[in-house]
C-alpha positions as CSV (number, residue, x, y, z in Angstrom):
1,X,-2.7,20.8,6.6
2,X,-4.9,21.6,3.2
3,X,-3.8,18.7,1.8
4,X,-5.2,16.8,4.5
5,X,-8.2,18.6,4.6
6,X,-8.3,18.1,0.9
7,X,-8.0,14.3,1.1
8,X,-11.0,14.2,3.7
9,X,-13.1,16.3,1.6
10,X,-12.8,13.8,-1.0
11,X,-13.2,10.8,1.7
12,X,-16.2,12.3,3.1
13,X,-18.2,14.7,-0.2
14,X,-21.0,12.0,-0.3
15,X,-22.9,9.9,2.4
16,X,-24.6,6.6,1.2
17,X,-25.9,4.1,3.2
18,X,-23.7,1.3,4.1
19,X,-26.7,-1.3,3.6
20,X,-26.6,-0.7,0.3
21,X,-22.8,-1.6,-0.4
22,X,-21.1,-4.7,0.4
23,X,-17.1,-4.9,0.8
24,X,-15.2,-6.4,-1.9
25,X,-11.8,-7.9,-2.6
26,X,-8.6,-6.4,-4.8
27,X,-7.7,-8.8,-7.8
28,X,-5.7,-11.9,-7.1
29,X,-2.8,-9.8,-8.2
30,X,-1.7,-6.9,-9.2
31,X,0.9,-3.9,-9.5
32,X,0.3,-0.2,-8.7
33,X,2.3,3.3,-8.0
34,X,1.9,4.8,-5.1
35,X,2.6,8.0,-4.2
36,X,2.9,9.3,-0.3
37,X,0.4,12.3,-0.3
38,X,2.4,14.4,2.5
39,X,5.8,14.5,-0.4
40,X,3.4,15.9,-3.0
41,X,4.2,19.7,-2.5
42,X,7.9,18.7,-0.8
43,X,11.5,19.1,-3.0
44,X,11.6,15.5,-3.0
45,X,8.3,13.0,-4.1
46,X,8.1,9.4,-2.4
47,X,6.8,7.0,-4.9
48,X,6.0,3.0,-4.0
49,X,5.9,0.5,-6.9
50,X,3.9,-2.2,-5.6
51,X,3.6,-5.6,-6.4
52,X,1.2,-8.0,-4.5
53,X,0.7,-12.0,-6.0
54,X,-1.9,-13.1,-2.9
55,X,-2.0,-16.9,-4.4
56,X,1.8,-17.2,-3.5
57,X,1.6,-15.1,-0.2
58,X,4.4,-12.0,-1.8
59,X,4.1,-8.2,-1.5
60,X,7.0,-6.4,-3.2
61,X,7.7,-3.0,-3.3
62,X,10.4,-0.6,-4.6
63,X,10.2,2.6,-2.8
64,X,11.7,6.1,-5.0
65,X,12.5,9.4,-4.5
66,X,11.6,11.7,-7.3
67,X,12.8,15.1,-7.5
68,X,10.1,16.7,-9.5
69,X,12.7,19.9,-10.7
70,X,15.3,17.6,-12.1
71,X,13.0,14.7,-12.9
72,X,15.4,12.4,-11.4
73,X,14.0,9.1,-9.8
74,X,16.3,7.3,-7.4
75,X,15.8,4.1,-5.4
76,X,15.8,4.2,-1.9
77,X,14.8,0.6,-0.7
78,X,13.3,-2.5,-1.5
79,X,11.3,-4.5,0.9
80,X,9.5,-8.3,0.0
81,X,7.1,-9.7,2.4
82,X,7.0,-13.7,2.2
83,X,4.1,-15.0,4.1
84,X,5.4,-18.7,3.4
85,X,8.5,-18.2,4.5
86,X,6.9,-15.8,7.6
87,X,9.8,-13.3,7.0
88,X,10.4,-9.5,5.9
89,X,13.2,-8.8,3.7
90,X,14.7,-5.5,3.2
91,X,17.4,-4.4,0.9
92,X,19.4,-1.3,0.2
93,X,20.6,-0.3,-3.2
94,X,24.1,-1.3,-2.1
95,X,23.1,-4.5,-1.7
96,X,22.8,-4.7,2.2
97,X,19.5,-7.0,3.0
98,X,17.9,-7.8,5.9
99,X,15.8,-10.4,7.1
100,X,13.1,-9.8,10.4
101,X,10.4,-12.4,11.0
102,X,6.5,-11.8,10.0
103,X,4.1,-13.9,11.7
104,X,1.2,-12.3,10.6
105,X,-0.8,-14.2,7.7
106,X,-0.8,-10.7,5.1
107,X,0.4,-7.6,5.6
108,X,-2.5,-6.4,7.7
109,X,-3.2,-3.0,5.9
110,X,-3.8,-4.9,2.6
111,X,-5.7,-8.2,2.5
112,X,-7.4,-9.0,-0.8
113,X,-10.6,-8.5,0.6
114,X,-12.5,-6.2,2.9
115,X,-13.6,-7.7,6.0
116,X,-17.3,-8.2,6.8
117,X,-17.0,-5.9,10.0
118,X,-15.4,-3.0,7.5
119,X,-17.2,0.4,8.8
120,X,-18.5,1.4,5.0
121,X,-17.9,6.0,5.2
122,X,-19.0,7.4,1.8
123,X,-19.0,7.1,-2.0
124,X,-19.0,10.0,-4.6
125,X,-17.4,10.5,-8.2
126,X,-13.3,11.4,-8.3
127,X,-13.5,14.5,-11.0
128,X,-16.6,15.6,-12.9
129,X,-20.1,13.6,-12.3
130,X,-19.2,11.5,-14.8
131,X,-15.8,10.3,-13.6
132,X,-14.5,7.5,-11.8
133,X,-17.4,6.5,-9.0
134,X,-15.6,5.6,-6.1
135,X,-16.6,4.0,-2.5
136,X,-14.5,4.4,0.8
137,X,-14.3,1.8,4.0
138,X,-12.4,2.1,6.6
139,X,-11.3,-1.3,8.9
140,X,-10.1,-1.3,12.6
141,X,-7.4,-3.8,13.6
142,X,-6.2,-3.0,17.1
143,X,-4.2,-0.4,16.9
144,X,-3.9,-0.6,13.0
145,X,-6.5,1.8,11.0
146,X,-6.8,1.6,7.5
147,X,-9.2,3.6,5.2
148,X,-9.5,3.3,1.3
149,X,-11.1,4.4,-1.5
150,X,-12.0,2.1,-4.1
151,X,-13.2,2.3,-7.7
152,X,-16.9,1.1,-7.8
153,X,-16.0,-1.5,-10.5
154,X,-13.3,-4.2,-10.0
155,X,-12.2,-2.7,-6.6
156,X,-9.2,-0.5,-7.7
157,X,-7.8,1.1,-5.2
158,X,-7.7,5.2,-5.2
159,X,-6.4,6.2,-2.2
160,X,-5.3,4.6,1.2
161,X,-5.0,6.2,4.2
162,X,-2.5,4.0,7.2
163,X,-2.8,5.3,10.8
164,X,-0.6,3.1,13.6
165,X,-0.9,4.2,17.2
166,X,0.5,3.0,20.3
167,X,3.8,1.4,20.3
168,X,7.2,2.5,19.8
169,X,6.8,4.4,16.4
170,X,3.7,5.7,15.5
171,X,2.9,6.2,12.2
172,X,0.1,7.9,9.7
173,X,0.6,7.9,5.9
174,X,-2.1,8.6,3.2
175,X,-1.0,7.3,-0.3
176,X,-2.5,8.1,-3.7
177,X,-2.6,4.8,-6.3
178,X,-2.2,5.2,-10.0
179,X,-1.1,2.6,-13.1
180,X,-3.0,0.1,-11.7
181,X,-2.7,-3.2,-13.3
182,X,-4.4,-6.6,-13.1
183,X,-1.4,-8.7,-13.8
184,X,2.6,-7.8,-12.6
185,X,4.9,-6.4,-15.2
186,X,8.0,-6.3,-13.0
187,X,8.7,-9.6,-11.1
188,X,12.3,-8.2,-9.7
189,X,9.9,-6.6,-7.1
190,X,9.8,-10.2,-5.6
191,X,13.7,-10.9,-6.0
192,X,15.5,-11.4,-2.7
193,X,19.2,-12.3,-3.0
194,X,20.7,-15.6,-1.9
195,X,22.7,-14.0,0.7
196,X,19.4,-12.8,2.4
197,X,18.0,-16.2,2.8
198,X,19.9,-18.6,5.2
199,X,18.5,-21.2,7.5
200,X,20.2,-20.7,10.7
201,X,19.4,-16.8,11.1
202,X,16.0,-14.3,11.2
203,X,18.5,-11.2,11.1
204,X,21.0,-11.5,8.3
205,X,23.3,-8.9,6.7
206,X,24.2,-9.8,3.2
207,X,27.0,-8.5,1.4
């Protein structure tokens, strides 16, 4: 509960006029850590290393468990969205993958650029005065609500709150991003094995 009243505290310290900013757009690609905000104080961390190329349509991510006693990181999953090939794969660190369909054009909570209806909240400086300057939007889409704070240059993002209502599985996640870099280091975040990738089948388990 402080943690949370932490994060909106930082979301919310200082009010600037929305006519003043315009919304802007993530670089063409990119690779980030991200690290879910509700782990932070838990035995175990949950760390993302993200991966998004929007000029070929792939978001990859390797999702971690750190335990911060032992300093031990251990992979959990790894999931690649393909929008050309409209699919979701998933795969396990034994080597099980899955494939579901995705007809949606990106996934939704990060398109490169912030849509014109994007509700602008509040801007302020992360740290001392003279520290990062950061702005923070939030976007509506249906039952999908997505707020973020971004760096006021280059459009870094700082934190990203996900909120998902209605439907079988609701879900709410706030994620802090860190190592931000304009360019992708680690392509295997895009590999999906042949065995994942037939033509006859959306569901597949490989070996």
């Amino acid at each position: 509960m402080l943690f949370g009243v932490i994060v909106i505290a930082f979301l919310f310290q200082s009010v600037v006029c929305q006519s003043q900013k315009t919304p802007c757009c993530m670089p063409e690609r990119f690779q980030a850590t991200l690290t879910d905000a509700r782990t932070v104080s838990a035995d175990v961390i949950v760390m993302f290393e993200l991966a998004i190329d929007y000029a070929q349509g792939l978001e990859g991510s390797a999702v971690y468990e750190l335990n911060p006693r032992t300093g031990i990181k251990q992979e959990t999953y790894r999931i690649v969205f393909d929008v050309p090939k409209h699919s979701v794969f998933t795969m396990a660190p034994n080597g099980t993958c899955w494939r579901t369909p995705y007809e949606v054009q990106f996934p939704s909570a990060r398109e490169r650029c912030l849509p014109a209806s994007a509700q602008y909240i509040s801007g302020g400086n992360m740290g001392s005065i003279q520290a990062l300057p950061w702005d923070s939007w939030r976007v509506n889409l249906g039952n999908i609500t997505v707020t973020m704070a971004f760096g006021a240059q280059g459009c870094v993002p700082v934190v990203e709150g996900l909120k998902i209502t209605g439907g079988p599985t609701p879900y709410e996640q706030t994620t802090f991003w860190s190592n931000f870099r304009h360019e992708i280091t680690d392509h295997s975040l895009f590999y999906v094995p042949s065995s994942c990738v037939p033509s006859d089948s959306q569901i597949v388990v490989g070996r």
